[in-house]
C-alpha positions as CSV (number, residue, x, y, z in Angstrom):
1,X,64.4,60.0,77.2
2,X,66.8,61.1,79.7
3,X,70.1,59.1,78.7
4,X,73.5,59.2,80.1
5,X,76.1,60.8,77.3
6,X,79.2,59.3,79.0
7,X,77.2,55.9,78.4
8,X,76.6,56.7,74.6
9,X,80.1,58.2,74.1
10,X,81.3,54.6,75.8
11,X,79.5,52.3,73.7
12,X,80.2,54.3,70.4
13,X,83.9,53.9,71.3
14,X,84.1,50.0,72.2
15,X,81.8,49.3,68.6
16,X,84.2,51.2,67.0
17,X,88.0,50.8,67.0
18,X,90.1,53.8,65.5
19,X,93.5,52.5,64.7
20,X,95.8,54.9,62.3
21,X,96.8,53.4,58.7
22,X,100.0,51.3,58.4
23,X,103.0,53.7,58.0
24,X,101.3,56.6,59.1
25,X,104.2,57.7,61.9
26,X,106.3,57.3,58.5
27,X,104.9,59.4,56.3
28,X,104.1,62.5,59.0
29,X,107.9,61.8,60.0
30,X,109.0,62.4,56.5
31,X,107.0,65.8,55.9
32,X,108.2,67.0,58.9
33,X,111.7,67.0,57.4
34,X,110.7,69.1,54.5
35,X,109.2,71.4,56.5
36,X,111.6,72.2,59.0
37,X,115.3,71.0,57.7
38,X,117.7,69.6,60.3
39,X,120.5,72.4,59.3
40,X,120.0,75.4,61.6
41,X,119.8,79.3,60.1
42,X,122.9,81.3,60.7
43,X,120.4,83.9,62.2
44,X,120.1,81.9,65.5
45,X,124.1,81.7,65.9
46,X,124.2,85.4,65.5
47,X,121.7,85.9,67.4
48,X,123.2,84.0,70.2
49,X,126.1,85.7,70.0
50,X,124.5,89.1,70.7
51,X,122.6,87.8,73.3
52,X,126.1,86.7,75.2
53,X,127.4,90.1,74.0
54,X,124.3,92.5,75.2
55,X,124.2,90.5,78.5
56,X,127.8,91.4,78.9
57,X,127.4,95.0,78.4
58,X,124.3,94.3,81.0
59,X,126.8,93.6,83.6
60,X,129.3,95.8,83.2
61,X,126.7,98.4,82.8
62,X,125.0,97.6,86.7
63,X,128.7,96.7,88.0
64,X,129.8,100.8,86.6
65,X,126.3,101.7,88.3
66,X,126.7,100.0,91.2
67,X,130.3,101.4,91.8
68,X,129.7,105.0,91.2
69,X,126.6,104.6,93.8
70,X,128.2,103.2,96.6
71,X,131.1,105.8,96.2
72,X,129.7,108.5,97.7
73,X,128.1,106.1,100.7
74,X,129.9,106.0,103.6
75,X,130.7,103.0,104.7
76,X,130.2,101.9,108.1
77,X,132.2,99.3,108.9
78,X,135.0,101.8,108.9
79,X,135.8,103.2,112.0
80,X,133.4,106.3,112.9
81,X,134.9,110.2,112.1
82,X,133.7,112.7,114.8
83,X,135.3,116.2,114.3
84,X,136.2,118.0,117.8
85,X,136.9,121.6,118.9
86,X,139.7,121.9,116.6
87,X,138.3,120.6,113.7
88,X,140.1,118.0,113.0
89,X,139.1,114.3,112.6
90,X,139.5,112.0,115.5
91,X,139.1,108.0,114.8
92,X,137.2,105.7,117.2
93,X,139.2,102.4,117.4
94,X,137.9,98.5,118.2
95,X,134.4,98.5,119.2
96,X,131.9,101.1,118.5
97,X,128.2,101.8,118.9
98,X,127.9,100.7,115.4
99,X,129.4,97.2,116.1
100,X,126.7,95.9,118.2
101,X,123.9,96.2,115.5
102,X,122.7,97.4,112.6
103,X,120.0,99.9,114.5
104,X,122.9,100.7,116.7
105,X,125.0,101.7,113.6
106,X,122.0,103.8,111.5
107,X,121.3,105.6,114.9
108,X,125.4,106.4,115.3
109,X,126.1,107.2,111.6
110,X,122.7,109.2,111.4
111,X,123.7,111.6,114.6
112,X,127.7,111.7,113.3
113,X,126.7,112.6,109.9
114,X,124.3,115.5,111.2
115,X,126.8,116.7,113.7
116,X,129.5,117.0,110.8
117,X,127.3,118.9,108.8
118,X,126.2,121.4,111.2
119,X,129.6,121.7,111.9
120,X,130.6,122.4,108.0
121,X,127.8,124.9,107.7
122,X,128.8,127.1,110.8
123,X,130.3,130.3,109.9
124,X,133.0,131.8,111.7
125,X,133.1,135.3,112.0
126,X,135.0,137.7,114.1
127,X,131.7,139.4,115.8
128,X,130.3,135.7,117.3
129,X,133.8,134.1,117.6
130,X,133.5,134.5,121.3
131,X,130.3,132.7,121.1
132,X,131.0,129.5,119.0
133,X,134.1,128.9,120.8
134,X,132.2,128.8,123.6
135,X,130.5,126.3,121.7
136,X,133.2,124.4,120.9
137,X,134.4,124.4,124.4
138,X,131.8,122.4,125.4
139,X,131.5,120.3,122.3
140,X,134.9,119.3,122.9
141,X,134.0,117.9,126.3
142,X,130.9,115.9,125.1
143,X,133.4,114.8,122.3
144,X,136.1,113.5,125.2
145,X,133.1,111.8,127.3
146,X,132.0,110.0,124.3
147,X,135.3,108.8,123.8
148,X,135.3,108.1,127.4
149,X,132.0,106.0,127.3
150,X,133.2,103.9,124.1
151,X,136.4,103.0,126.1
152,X,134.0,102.2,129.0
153,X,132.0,100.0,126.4
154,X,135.4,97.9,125.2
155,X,136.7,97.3,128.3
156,X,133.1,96.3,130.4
157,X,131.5,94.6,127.5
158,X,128.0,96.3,125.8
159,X,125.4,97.1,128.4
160,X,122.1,99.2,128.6
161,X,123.4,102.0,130.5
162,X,126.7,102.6,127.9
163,X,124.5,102.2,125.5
164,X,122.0,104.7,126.3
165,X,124.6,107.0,127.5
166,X,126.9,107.1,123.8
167,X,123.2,107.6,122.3
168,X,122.4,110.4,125.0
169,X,126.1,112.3,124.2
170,X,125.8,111.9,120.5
171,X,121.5,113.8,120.8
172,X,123.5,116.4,123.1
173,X,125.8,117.5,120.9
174,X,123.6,117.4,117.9
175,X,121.0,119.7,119.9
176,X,124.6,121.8,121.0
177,X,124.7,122.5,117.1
178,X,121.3,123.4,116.4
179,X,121.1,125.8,119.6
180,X,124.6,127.3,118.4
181,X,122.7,127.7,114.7
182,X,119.9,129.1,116.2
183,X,122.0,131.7,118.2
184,X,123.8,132.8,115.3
185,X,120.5,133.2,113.2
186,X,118.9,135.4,116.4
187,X,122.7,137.4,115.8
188,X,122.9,138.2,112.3
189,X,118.7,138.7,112.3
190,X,119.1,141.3,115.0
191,X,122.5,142.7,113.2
192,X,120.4,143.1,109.9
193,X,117.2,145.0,111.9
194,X,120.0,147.2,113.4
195,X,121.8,148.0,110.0
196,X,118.7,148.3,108.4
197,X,117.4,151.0,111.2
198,X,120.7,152.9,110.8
199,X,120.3,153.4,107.5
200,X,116.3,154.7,107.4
């Protein structure tokens, strides 16, 4: 009893030949057209007109965001701001560390953005003046031999050596900073446990 169903389903097919009745195509046309009129509902023009409208106030809502964001990013395809001795800014013309590639330029603008910072958070007083000028002394020198080593890279071309060597000055005077922060900590700490045993 084991029969094929494809073969049943085949034979039942060829005996029997389904055609639809004339004007059928017609008549499902035409009750079509009742159903769904040709004139379209002033809801969709509305609503295409907000769509264009809340997609406008999309874009100018990421473009403001976008804006504001990048404001306080420094950009670095502008020439690279070390502050010296003297505190004041000193630019880095044609080509800088930066300029050769983009891990070159995170490693330059990471070390020149920590060694402005130290540098804004040291406080200058009279007692430790003698100290952080000391400092700044020899700051000032890494800050001319940088300066040196860039001009070095411009006029030789980019090699290992200048290379390592800006990257070496800019970890020396960040480490300058943080021993200079340290020393003043060790100052005022030991100028606190002093005033504190005066007083008891």
């Amino acid at each position: 009893m084991a029969r094929d169903l494809r073969e049943i389903f085949e034979k039942e097919r060829e005996e029997k030949k389904y055609r639809m009745k004339e004007g059928h195509a017609d008549r499902f046309l035409s009750k079509l057209d009742e159903e769904l009129p040709n004139d379209p509902p002033k809801r969709k023009v509305i609503s295409l007109w907000m769509q264009i409208a809340a997609t406008v106030v999309v874009i100018i809502g990421l473009s403001f965001f976008y804006f504001n964001s990048n404001s306080g990013v420094v950009d670095t395809d502008e020439n690279v701001t070390v502050v010296d001795s003297n505190n004041q800014a000193t630019d880095v013309q044609t080509i800088s560390l930066g300029d050769l590639s983009p891990d070159l330029r995170k490693i330059e603008a990471y070390y020149t953005t920590n060694i402005n910072l130290q540098l804004s958070d040291l406080a200058a007083d009279p007692e430790n003046k003698e100290l952080v000028d000391g400092y700044m002394d020899r700051l000032a020198e890494l800050n001319k031999e940088y300066q040196r080593l860039n001009q070095e890279l411009n006029e030789l071309g980019p090699n290992d050596q200048t290379i390592n060597a800006l990257i070496m000055n800019l970890q020396l005077r960040l480490q300058l900073l943080e021993k200079l922060k340290s020393k003043l900590n060790q100052l005022n700490t030991s100028k606190n446990e002093q005033e504190s045993s005066e007083i008891v």
